[in-house]
Structures are given as structure tokens and as C-alpha cells.
N, C-alpha and C positions, 0 to 999 in steps of 0.2 A: 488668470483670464476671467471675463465676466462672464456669465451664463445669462440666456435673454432675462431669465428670472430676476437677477440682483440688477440687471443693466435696468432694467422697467423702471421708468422715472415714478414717483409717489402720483404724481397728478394723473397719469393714464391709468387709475388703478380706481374700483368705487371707494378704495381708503379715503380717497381725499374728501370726501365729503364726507365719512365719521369725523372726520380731523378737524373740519370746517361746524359741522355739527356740536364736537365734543367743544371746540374752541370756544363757541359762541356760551353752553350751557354754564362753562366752568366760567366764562366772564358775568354772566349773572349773579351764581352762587356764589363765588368766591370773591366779586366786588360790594356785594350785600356786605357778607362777613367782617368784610375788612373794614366798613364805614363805624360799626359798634363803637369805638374809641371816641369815634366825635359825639357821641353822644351820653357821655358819661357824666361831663359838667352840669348841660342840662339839668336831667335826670334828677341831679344832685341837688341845681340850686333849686331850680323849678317848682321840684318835686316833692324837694325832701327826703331823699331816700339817699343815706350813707353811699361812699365811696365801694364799702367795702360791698355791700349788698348787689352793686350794682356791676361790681364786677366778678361777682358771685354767679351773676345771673349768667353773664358772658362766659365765666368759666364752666358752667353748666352745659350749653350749646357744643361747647369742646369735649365735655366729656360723654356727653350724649350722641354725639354726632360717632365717638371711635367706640362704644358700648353697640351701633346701630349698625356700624358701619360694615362689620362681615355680613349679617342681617341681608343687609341692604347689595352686597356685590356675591352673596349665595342667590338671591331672589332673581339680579338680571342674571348670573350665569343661567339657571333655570330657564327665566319665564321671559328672557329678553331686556335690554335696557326700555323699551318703552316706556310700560308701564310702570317702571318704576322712579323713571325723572317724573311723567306725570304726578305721579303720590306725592313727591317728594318738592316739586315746585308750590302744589296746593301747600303744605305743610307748612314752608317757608312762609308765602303769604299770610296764610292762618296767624303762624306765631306774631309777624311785625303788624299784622289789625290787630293783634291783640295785646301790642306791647304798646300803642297809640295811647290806650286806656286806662294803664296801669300807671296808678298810682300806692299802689301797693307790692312789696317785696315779693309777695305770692304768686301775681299776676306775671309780672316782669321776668321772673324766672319759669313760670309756667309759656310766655308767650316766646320772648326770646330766647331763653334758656332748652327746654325739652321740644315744642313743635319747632324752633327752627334747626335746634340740633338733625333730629330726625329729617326732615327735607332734606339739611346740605348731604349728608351720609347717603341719600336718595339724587342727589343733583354734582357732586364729587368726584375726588379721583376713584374713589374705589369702583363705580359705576361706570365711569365715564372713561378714563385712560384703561378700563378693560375691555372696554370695547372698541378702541384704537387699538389696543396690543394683540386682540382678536384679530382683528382686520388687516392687519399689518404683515411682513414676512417678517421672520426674524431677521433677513441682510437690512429693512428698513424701520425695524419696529422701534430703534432708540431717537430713531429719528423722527420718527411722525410722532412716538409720547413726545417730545423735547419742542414741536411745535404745537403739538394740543397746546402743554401747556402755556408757552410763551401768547399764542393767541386767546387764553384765558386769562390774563394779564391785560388784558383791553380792559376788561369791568371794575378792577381797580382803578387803572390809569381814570378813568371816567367818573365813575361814580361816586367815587369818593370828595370828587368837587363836585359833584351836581348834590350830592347829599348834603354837604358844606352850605351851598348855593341855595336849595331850597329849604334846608332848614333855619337859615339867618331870613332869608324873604317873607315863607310862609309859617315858621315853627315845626316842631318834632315830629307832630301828627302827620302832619302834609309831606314830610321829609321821609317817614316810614311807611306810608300810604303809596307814595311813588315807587319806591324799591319795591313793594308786594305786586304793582302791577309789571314792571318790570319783569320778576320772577316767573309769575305768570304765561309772562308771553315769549318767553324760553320755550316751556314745556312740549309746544309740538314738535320739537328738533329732536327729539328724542328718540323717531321717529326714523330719524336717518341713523341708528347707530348700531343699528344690526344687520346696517350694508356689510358685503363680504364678498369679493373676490372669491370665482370660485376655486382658486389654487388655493387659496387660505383657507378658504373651508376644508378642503380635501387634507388637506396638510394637518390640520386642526381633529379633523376625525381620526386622522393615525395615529395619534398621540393615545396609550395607555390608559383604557379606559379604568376610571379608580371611584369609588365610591367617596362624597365628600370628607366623612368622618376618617377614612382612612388615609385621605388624602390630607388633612387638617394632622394629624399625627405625626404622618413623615416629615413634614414641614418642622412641626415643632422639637422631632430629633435631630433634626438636622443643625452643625453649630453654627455654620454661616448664616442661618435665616435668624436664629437667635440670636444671634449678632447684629445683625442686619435691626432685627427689631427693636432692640435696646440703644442701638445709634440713633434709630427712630424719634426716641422719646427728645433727645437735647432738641432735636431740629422743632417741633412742637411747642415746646418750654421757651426759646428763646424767641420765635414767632410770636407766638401767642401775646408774650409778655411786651414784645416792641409793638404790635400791633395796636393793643389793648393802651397803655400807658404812656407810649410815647408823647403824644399832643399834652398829656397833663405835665411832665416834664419837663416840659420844654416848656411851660407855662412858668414853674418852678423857677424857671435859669434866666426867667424875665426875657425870655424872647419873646418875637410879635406870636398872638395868637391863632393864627391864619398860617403859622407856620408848622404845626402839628398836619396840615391836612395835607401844605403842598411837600412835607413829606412823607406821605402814605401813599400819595399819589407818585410822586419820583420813585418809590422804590416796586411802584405797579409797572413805571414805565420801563424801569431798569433790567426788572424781574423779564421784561417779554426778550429780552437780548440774553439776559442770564440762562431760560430754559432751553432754549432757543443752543446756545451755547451748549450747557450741559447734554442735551440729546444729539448733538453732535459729536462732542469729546467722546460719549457712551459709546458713541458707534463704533470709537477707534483704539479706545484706548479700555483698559479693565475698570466697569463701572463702580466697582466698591474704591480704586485708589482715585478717580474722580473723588467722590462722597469724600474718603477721606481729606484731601487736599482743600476740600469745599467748605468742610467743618470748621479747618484748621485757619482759615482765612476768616469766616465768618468769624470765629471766635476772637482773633487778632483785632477786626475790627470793631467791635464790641468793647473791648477793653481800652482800644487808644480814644473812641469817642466819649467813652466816659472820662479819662482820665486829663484828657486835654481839654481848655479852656473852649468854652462853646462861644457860636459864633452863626451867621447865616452858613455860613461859607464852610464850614467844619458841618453841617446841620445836612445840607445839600449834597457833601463827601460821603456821609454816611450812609444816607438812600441810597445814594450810587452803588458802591460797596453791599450793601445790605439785600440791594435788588438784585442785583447779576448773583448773586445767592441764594435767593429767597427760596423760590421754591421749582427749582433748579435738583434738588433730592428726590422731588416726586419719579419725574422720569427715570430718573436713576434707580429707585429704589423698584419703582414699578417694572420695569425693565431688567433687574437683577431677578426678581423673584420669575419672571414671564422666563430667563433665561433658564433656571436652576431646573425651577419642577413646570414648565408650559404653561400652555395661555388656557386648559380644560376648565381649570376651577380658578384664574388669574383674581378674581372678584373677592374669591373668599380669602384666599389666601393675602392678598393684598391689605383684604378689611381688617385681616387678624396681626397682622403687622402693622397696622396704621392706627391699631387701638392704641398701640403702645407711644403715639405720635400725641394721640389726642387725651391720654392721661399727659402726658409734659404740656399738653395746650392748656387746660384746666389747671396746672399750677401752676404756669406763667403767666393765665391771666388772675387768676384768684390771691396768689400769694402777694404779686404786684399791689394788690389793695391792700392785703394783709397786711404787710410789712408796713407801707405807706400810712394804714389809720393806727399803727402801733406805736412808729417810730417818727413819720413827718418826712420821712426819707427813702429813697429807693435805693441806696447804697447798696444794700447788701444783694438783693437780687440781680443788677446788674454785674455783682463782682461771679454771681451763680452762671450766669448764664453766659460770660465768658470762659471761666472754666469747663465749662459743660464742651463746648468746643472742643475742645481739648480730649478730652475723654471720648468724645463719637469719634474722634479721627482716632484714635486709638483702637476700640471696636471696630473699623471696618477695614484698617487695610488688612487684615489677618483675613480675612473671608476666602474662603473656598468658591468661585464659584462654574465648577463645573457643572453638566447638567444629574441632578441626580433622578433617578432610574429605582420605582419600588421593584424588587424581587418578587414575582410571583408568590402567595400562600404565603409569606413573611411578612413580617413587619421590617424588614432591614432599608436600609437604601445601599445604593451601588453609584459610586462614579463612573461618565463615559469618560 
């Protein structure tokens, strides 16, 4: 039987507006991110600056962003999400005015590579879905992560043709110039994401008070979180790598070139059904055999799109497939951890699992060039990052996740 608590729809609660808040930020940040790939030819011919450099630079932002990212979700635990999307929207814009200019390898990875890294790690999930998984009750919290993120899924769907669109009109400059003011005017939303119900708050203060350090320890004995983390890293690698590389590939296969964006964009559109999706399944079913079944699907698709003759229409399937996946693990993963050890340090603990996301993001986008200016070919990374699949669904149905519980004066953990 329901209790008025689980019965209470999301909308009569102030969650809905972290949700609405958190949606809007992560469509900024993570529609930015995702435009980088169209702009790598550019770059290239424009500029002069290798394949490889350039996608150096992007695999940089990846690894800076999961190097930043507990950083960054110890700071809102602390000091509140505001101020820290603030820092972190300036950061972003920072890096893309200053990736405008670069025509130098140094610049291009100082601008896009380390300031925008730092922003999105400040304007992301680790920020941002901890402050919906705050806000939330646990009977609703897979549910409002799963629509953060599917409503963070707008900035893709969007921007990635307006970036398309103003970059063919007015050039790079004017194309990177608009996303910085875009980012920008995110920032006061941030603003809304330390609303809190006050049952969630009460609920949230009962929760075992623990000292970060000690609380980053148990995490890390614990074998489901290391698990959890290591499944991590394929979801990262194989993103990173299709995000980054796709449109140049698909150039490769002599398809039209307009077709690289509108699929980055189908798999923004896809992705808002897919999270959407996944934080609903979470709510019902054991979120680590979601993830796994999620892996195991991505990675099937991954491998028949390579292996089968390309086509618009095979190009189109694959976004499809690709999206209702994408990033559908967030809530999931965010949601697992909020389950095990609570939403008190959700930020940090989150950030220290999601480094493990953005080293695999760093060399799915970096190796992608690698291989590419070694060999002329992406063969062998796409056969990677199918298998990888494989392997994260392996690491996470095993997961444990009941809630663990530190023992007083111990270091142990205890299942309830």
C-alpha cells in the first residue's frame, strides 16, 4: 500500500524544480561537449593542426573534467551547488573564447582541453544529479535522476545543429563564441538546486554522519562500487570515441557530410527517451542488471554497425540504438551509489567513480586520432569498444547492492 510519502507525485514536491533547474544546466554543458567533433576537420584544414593534436585536445577536457570532477561534487556537497555551476559555466566560456584563437596546439588544449574540462566537472552530473538525488526521496530519486537527465538531452538535440548551422554561416569563431554565451546564461539556475523538500532534508540529516576521507575509503572497499567503477570506464571509451570520431567516419564511408551532425543530434534526441527510460526501469527493477543489459545492447550495436554495409538508413538505426543508451548509465550508476552509501557525500563519491568514466573518455577520444593518423583507419578501436561492452555487462550484474552501513570506530562496512 502507498504511504502519502511514495504516493506524492514529483511535481508537488520543490524537487521538480532542481529537476527542471538540473535539466536545463546539463543541456548547456553537455550539448557544448558534444558539438567538439564537428569541429575537428576545421581545426585541421583551417588551421593546420593534426588530427591527432586535436583530438588530444578533446581527450584532455575528458580527462580533466574526471581528475576535477570529485573536486567539484566535495565543493557543492559542502558549499552548495551554486557556486559551483557559477565557476564552472565561467570556465567553460573561458576555454571556448579561448579556443576561438588558437592556432596553436598549446592554446587549443589549454582552452578546450583543461578550462573547459574544469567547468563541465563544475556544470555535470557529479554536481548536478547530486543535487536532484538530494532532493529526491529514495521511492522517487531513480526517477527524477532519469528525467534530469533525459531533459539534458535538449542541448544536444539542439546545439549541435545550431553549432553546425553557425559554424558553416559565420565560421568557428562565431560558432564557439555562441556556445560560451549560451553557457553563460545557464549559470543562475544553479541557483534553484539546493531547493529541498523539507522531508528530504530531515531524511538526509539522519543519515550517518561520516567524515569525507572516511567516507571515500568505505566506498572504495566496498566490491560493488569497484565494480560499478570499472564498468564505468567502457561507458566513457565508447562515448567519448563515437562522439568525437563519428562525423569524420562517416566522411570516410563517403556518406554526405551533414550527416556526421544529424547524427549526434538523433542520438541527443534518442538519448532524452533512453534516460527517461533507464530511471524508470531503475525504479523497478535492480539497477546494476538494467546497466548490465544496457552495456550488452550498446556493445551488439556497436559491432553490427561497423560490420554491416553503411547506408543513411543503417547511419539513422544506429543513433537510434545508440541514444536510448547513451547516457541512460548516468542515473543508473548515480542512483546505485545514492542507494548503497546515501545522498550525504552523493558528489564525492559519484566524482570518484566517474573519474574512472572520464579516463575511458580520454582514450576513446584520443586513441581514435591515434590509431587513425597511425594506420588511416578506425578498425581496430571500433572492434575495442564493442568488446568493451561485453566486459561492463560482465562487471555489473555481480554487484551487491544493498545499502552498506560504516560500523562505528571501524573501518568495516556491514550490509542492511
Amino acid at each position: 500500500m502507498q504511504t502519502a510519502q511514495t504516493a506524492r507525485p514529483l511535481s508537488g514536491n520543490p524537487a521538480i524544480w532542481v529537476v527542471v533547474a538540473a535539466a536545463l544546466i546539463l543541456s548547456a554543458a553537455m550539448g557544448i561537449r558534444q558539438t567538439f567533433g564537428l569541429f575537428i576537420n576545421p581545426f585541421s584544414f583551417d588551421r593546420g593542426l593534426p588530427v591527432t593534436q586535436i583530438a588530444f585536445a578533446i581527450a584532455v577536457h575528458n580527462l580533466v573534467w574526471g581528475v576535477a570532477q570529485p573536486f567539484a561534487g566535495a565543493a557543492a556537497d559542502r558549499y552548495g551547488s551554486a557556486p559551483v555551476v557559477a565557476f564552472g559555466a565561467a570556465a567553460v566560456a573561458a576555454g571556448l573564447a579561448l579556443a576561438t584563437a588558437a592556432h596553436s596546439p598549446v592554446m587549443l588544449i589549454l582552452g578546450m582541453g583543461v578550462l573547459v574540462g574544469i567547468g563541465i566537472s563544475c556544470t555535470s552530473f557529479g554536481v548536478v544529479l547530486a543535487a536532484v538525488g538530494r532532493a529526491a526521496t529514495p521511492q522517487r530519486r531513480s526517477m527524477a535522476l532519469g528525467l534530469a537527465s533525459a531533459g539534458g538531452s535538449v542541448g544536444q538535440v539542439v546545439l549541435v545543429p545550431f553549432a553546425q548551422i553557425l559554424r558553416e554561416s559565420a565560421g568557428v569563431s562565431a560558432s564557439l563564441w555562441g556556445l560560451a554565451v549560451l553557457m553563460l546564461l545557464a549559470a543562475p539556475l544553479g541557483l534553484l538546486l539546493d531547493r529541498r523538500a523539507p522531508g528530504e532534508a530531515a531524511a538526509a540529516a539522519q543519515e550517518p554522519a561520516m567524515p569525507l576521507k572516511q567516507a571515500v575509503r568505505h566506498a572504495c572497499r566496498h566490491r560493488g562500487y569497484c565494480l560499478l567503477t570499472l564498468g564505468f570506464f567502457t561507458c566513457g571509451f565508447q562515448l567519448a570515441f563515437i562522439a568525437t570520431h563519428l562525423p569524420g567516419y562517416l566522411v570516410l564511408c563517403h556518406m554526405p557530410i551533414g550527416l556526421g551532425a544529424t547524427a549526434l543530434a538523433l542520438i541527443g534526441l534518442f538519448n532524452m527517451a533512453g534516460s527517461w527510460a533507464c530511471g524508470w526501469l531503475g525504479g523497478r527493477y535492480r539497477q546494476q542488471h538494467v546497466l548490465g543489459w544496457l552495456y550488452l545492447i550498446r556493445g551488439a550495436a556497436i559491432a553490427a554497425f561497423f560490420l554491416l554495409p553503411k547506408s543513411t538508413l543503417s547511419v539513422v538505426l544506429f543513433a537510434a540504438v545508440m541514444g536510448l543508451t547513451w547516457l541512460g548509465t548516468v542515473p543508473l550508476t548515480s542512483g546505485l551509489v545514492a542507494k548503497v552509501f546515501g545522498t550525504r557525500h552523493l558528489g564525492t563519491l559519484f566524482g570518484v567513480c566517474f573519474l574512472s568514466h572520464q579516463v575511458g573518455s580520454f582514450l576513446g577520444a584520443w586513441l581514435g586520432g591515434l590509431v587513425f593518423d597511425l594506420t588511416g583507419s578506425y578498425t581496430p578501436v571500433w572492434a575495442a569498444t564493442a568488446l568493451a561492452g561485453l566486459v561492463a555487462a560482465l562487471l555489473h550484474f555481480p554487484i551487491d547492492d544493498r545499502a552498506a552501513v560504516p560500523v562505528p570506530g571501524t573501518a568495516a562496512l556491514v550490509q542492511r
